[in-house]
C-alpha positions, 0 to 999 in steps of 0.5 A: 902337816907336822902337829907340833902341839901334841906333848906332855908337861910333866912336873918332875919337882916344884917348891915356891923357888925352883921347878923343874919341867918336861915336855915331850915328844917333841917334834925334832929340832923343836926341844932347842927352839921351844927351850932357847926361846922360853929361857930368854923370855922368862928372863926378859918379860916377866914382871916383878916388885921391888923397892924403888925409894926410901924414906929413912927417918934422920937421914937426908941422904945416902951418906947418913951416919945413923947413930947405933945402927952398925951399917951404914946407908949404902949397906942398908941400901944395898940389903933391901935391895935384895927383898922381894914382894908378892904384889901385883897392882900397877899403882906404887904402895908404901909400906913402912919398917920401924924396929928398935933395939937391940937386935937384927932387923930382916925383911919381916920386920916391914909391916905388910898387908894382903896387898904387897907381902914379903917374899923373903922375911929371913933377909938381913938390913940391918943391925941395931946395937943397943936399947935407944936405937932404932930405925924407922924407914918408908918403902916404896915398891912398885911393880915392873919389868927389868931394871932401873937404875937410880941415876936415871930417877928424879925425886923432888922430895927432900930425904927420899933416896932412890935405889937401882931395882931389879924386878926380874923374879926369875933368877936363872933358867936352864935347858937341856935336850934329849933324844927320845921315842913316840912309838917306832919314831926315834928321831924326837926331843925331850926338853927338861926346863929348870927355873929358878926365883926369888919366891914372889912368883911359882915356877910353873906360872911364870912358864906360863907367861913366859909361854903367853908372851910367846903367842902373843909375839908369834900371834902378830906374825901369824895374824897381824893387828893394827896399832899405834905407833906410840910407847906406853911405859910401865915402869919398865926400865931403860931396857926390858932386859936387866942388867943383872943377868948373865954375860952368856946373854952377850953370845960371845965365844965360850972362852971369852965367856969363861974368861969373863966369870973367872975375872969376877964378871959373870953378870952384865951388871958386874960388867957394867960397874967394873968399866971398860978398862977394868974388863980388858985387862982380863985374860982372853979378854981383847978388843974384838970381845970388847966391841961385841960387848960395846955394842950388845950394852948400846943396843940395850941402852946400857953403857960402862961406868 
């Protein structure tokens, strides 16, 4: 019997945002199945904390002109969407940002606690012109899988807006696979795994619940349990996988692929808020492509704008 369980992990580099992995000897064949499936998986299943809703203190909505703050709402809205959380309870946490002027607003500006941080204090929502301006926002974050869009949410109290969140944090994930020896043997792979986040969450541990859920997938092939047939939702969102990851997802030739990134579309999501009819007037773009790209967004639940 083949023991495909006998090889090093080596951490070639970590920093809180990127790590890069080896592992080997690995048993031949296995560097692409181990470092495809972990690629995906750390995509799709780990949890992370963002921003759901706002509450900002003289607008009712996101069309609001807010008097000497030089962006407006749906440029506000746009910036902390971009700020991440270290948190990990269940329950949703308010905190609360109240800045006055002059100056910039970040991320750090939020008053935080042990409970939820901020994982990138250096990120810009806002500019404040002058003395007698001043910004006071409610911020809900909770904790999810994926991506939610705020067309799919309900709100029934007056002035709370809802923003799309993507709690995905891992950023990008990459392998690569090379030939190398145990002993005499030649015929065995190195696998080197790159991962990358947005701070929230280490490299290395996030490899490890990538690996975790993989055993608890493969666990139920290898010893299958009895459950209920009943869907239990933790804020995930309409699908487990989010729609700002990467078109090469789709498996679409390389061409069209290419042709997609260099059109401006390099992300589900841009694919998404371009339209249908915007993507295929790009080059090599045609209506085979279109149908695969139709049917991956209807399996997932996604649809064109």
């Amino acid at each position: 019997m083949i023991e495909t369980n006998k090889f090093n992990i080596k951490t070639v580099k970590s920093t809180d945002k990127y790590g890069k992995f080896e592992l080997s000897p690995l048993v031949g064949g296995f560097g692409h199945t181990l470092g495809n499936s972990l690629r995906r998986v750390l995509l799709i299943t780990i949890p992370g904390a963002a921003i759901t809703r706002i509450k900002i203190d003289g607008a009712n909505h996101l069309f609001t002109t807010l008097p000497g703050v030089k962006e407006d709402l749906v440029d506000i809205s746009l910036n902390l969407k971009k700020v991440k959380f270290n948190y990990s309870k269940e329950e949703p946490i308010v905190l609360k940002l109240d800045k006055k002027g002059p100056g910039v607003v970040t991320a750090g500006d939020i008053i935080d606690n042990d409970l939820c941080k901020v994982s990138n204090p250096d990120q810009h929502i806002a500019t404040l012109s002058d003395s007698k301006s001043s910004l006071k926002i409610d911020l809900t974050i909770e904790r999810g899988v994926g991506y939610t869009m705020a067309k799919e949410q309900k709100t029934d109290v007056v002035g709370e807006i809802i923003l799309d969140a993507t709690f995905t944090p891992v950023i990008k994930t990459n392998y690569t696979v090379e030939p190398t020896r145990l002993g005499k043997k030649s015929n065995y792979d190195k696998l080197t795994l790159e991962i990358w986040t947005d701070g929230s969450i280490d490299p290395l541990y996030a490899l490890k619940m990538a690996a975790k859920d993989l055993i608890n997938a493969f666990g139920q092939i290898a010893d299958p349990k009895e459950f209920e047939d009943e869907i239990v939702t933790i804020n995930t969102s309409i699908s487990s996988q989010g729609s700002d990851i990467s078109v090469e997802e789709i498996e679409l030739p390389l061409r069209v692929t290419n042709a997609l990134k260099k059109a401006g579309y390099p992300t589900v999501e841009a694919l998404i808020k371009a339209g249908r009819s915007d993507v295929s007037r790009a080059k090599n773009v045609g209506e085979k492509s279109l149908k695969v790209i139709d049917a991956w967004l209807k399996e997932r639940n996604f649809s064109w704008k």
